[in-house]
LUMPA-912451 format. One record per residue (C-alpha): y, z, x; residue in one letter. Coordinates in steps of 0.2 Angstrom, whole numbers. Each point is the difference from the previous one (the first is absolute). Layout:
residues N
<rec><north>Y</north><up>Z</up><east>X</east><aa>A</aa></rec>
...
//
This chain:
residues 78
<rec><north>-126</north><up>-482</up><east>280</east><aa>X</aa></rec>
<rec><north>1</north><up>18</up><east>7</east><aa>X</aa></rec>
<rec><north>9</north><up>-6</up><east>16</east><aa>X</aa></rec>
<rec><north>12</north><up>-11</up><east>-10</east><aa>X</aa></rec>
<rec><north>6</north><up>17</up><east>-12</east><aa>X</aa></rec>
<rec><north>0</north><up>11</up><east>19</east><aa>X</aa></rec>
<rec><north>12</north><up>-14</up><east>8</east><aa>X</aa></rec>
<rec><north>11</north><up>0</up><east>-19</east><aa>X</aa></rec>
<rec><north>1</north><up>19</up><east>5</east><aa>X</aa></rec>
<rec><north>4</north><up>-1</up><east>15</east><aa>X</aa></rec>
<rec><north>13</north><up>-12</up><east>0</east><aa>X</aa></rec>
<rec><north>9</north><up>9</up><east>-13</east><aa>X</aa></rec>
<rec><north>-2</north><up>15</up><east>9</east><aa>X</aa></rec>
<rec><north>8</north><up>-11</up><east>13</east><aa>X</aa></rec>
<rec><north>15</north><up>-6</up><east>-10</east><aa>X</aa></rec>
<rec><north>3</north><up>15</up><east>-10</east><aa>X</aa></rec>
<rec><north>1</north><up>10</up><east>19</east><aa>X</aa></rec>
<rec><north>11</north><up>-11</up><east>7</east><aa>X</aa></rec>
<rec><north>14</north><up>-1</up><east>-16</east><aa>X</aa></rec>
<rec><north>1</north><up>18</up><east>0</east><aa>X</aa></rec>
<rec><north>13</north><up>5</up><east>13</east><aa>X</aa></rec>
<rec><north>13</north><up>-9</up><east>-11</east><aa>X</aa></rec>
<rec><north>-2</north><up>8</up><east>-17</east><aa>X</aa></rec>
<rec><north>-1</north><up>15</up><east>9</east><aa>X</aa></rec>
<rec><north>16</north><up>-1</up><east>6</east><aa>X</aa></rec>
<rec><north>7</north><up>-7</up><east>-17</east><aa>X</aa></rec>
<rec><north>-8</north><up>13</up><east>-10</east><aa>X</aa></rec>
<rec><north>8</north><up>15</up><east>8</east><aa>X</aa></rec>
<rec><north>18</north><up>-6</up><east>1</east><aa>X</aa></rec>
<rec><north>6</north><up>14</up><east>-11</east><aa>X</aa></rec>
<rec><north>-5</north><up>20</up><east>-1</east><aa>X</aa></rec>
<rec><north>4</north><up>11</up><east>-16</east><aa>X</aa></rec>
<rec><north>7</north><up>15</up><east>7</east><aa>X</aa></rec>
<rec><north>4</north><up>16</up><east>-6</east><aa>X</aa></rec>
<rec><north>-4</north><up>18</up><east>-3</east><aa>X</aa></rec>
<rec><north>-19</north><up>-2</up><east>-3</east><aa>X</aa></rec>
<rec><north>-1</north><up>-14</up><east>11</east><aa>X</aa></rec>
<rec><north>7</north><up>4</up><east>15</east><aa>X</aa></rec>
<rec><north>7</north><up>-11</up><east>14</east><aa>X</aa></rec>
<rec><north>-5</north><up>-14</up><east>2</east><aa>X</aa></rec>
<rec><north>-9</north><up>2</up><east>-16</east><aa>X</aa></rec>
<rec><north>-11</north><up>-12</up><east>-10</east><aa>X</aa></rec>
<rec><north>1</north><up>-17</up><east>10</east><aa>X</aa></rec>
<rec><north>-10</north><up>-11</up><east>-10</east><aa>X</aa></rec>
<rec><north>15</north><up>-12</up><east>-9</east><aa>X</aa></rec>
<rec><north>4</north><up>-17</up><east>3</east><aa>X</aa></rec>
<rec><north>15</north><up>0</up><east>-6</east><aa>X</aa></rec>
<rec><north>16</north><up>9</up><east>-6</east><aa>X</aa></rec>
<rec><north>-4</north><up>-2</up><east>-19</east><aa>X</aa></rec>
<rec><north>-19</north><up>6</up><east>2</east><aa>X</aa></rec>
<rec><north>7</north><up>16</up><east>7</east><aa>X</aa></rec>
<rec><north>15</north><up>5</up><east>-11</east><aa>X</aa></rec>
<rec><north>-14</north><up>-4</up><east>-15</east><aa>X</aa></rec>
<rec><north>-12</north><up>13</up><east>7</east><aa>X</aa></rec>
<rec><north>15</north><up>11</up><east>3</east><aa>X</aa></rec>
<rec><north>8</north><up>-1</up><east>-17</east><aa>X</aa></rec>
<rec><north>-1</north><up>15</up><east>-11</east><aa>X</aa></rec>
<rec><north>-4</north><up>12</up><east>14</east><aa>X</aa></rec>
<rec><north>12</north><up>8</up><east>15</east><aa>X</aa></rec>
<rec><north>-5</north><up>-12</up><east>12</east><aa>X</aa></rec>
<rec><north>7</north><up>-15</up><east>9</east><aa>X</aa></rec>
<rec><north>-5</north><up>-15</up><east>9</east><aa>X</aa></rec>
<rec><north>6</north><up>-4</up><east>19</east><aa>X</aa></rec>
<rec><north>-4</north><up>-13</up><east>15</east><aa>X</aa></rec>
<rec><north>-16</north><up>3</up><east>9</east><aa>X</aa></rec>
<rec><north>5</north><up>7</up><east>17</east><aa>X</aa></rec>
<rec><north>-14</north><up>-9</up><east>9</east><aa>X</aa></rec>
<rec><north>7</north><up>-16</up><east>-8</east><aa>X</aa></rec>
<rec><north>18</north><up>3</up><east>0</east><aa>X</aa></rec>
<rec><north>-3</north><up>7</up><east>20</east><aa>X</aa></rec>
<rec><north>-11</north><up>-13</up><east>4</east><aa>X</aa></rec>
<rec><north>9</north><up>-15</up><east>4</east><aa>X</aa></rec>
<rec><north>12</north><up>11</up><east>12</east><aa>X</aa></rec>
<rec><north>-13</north><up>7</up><east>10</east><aa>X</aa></rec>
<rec><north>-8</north><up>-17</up><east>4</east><aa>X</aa></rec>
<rec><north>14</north><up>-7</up><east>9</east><aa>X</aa></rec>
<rec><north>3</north><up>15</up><east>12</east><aa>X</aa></rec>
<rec><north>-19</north><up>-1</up><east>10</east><aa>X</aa></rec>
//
């Protein structure tokens, strides 16, 4: 039983690792910028509308990610 729940843990550990690159790269697609923030900023959106939600009522505003936006560029050019 107690090597049963260690493989359960480990294979989700497993699964879990190896699924991570992606929503990384999907969660920081947009950054709210702005005075406080700074450039980039907070990178933590998925999308456009997460961003301008966070954004609204304060003197901030939401941009592309420049690892993302610069990303696909660099890659063809090694």
């Amino acid at each position: 039983m107690k090597h049963r729940l260690l493989l359960a843990a480990a294979s989700l550990a497993l699964v879990t690792g190896l699924g991570s690159p992606t929503a990384a790269v999907a969660q920081d697609r947009y950054c709210l910028q702005g005075r406080v923030w700074g450039y980039p900023g907070n990178c933590q959106f998925a999308s456009y509308a997460q961003c301008m939600a966070t954004a609204s009522g304060t003197h901030a505003y939401c941009g592309v990610n420049p690892r993302y936006a610069y990303a696909r560029r660099n890659r063809g050019y090694r």
